[in-house]
Phi, psi and omega in degrees: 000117164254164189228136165244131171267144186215146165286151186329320182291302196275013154264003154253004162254011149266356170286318203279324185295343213112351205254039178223108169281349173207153183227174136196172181241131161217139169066107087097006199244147182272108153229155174216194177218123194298153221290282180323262176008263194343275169342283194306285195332271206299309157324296185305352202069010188292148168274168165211146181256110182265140158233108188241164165241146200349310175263016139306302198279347135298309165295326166302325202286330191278325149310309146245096163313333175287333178310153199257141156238152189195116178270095191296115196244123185296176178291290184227178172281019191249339188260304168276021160288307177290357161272323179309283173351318194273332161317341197002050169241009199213107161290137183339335182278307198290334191286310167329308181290276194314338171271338176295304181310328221245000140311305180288311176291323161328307182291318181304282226284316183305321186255308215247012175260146148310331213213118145270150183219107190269102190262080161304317159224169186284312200292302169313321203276315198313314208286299163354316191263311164308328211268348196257010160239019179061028183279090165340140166313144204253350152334119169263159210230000000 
């Protein structure tokens, strides 16, 4: 995974340019993924994996439609209340926030994802996911 950093004016004039294939602002922070790259890999026949956030992977899904989305989902919000919590790096306001968000991006996932996926355990959730991109299992059998 690589991350590029940019200050704010020029991640808004590659948004206003063209040069973003997909953006959103969360928690306050802008982030996307530039066009080229993306465009070369799949010109090239490359599969390509974005961890994107919700009104990303809309706007990509609206630009290519073939694309597969597939949403990672707590068991319930009542269970990722209780992952924040344990976290203890995120204050009641942000957790308050972050659940609010995460009501919503549920319904958003219910209509425009191809794929819900429930990350119940990280291992369930992996074969769940291989098995829905045609990956062999990382199981031994």
């Amino acid at each position: 995974m690589e991350y590029y950093f940019v200050d704010p004016a020029e991640f808004i004039r590659m948004r206003d340019a063209g040069e973003l294939l997909e953006w959103a602002e969360y928690s306050g922070h802008l982030y996307g993924t530039p066009r080229a790259p993306v465009l070369d890999r799949v010109a090239a026949g490359r599969d390509v994996l974005l961890d994107i956030e919700v009104l990303g992977a809309v706007q990509v899904k609206t630009s290519f439609p073939q694309a597969l989305t597939v949403f990672l989902a707590p068991p319930s919000l009542e269970e990722l209340e209780r992952r924040l919590r344990n976290r203890g790096d995120t204050s009641p306001e942000d957790i308050e926030r972050r659940l609010t968000i995460a009501r919503w991006q549920l319904e958003v996932a219910e209509e425009r994802f191809d794929h819900i996926v429930v990350n119940d355990s990280v291992e369930a959730a992996v074969e769940r996911i291989l098995r829905i991109l045609n990956v062999p299992s990382t199981k031994a059998d």
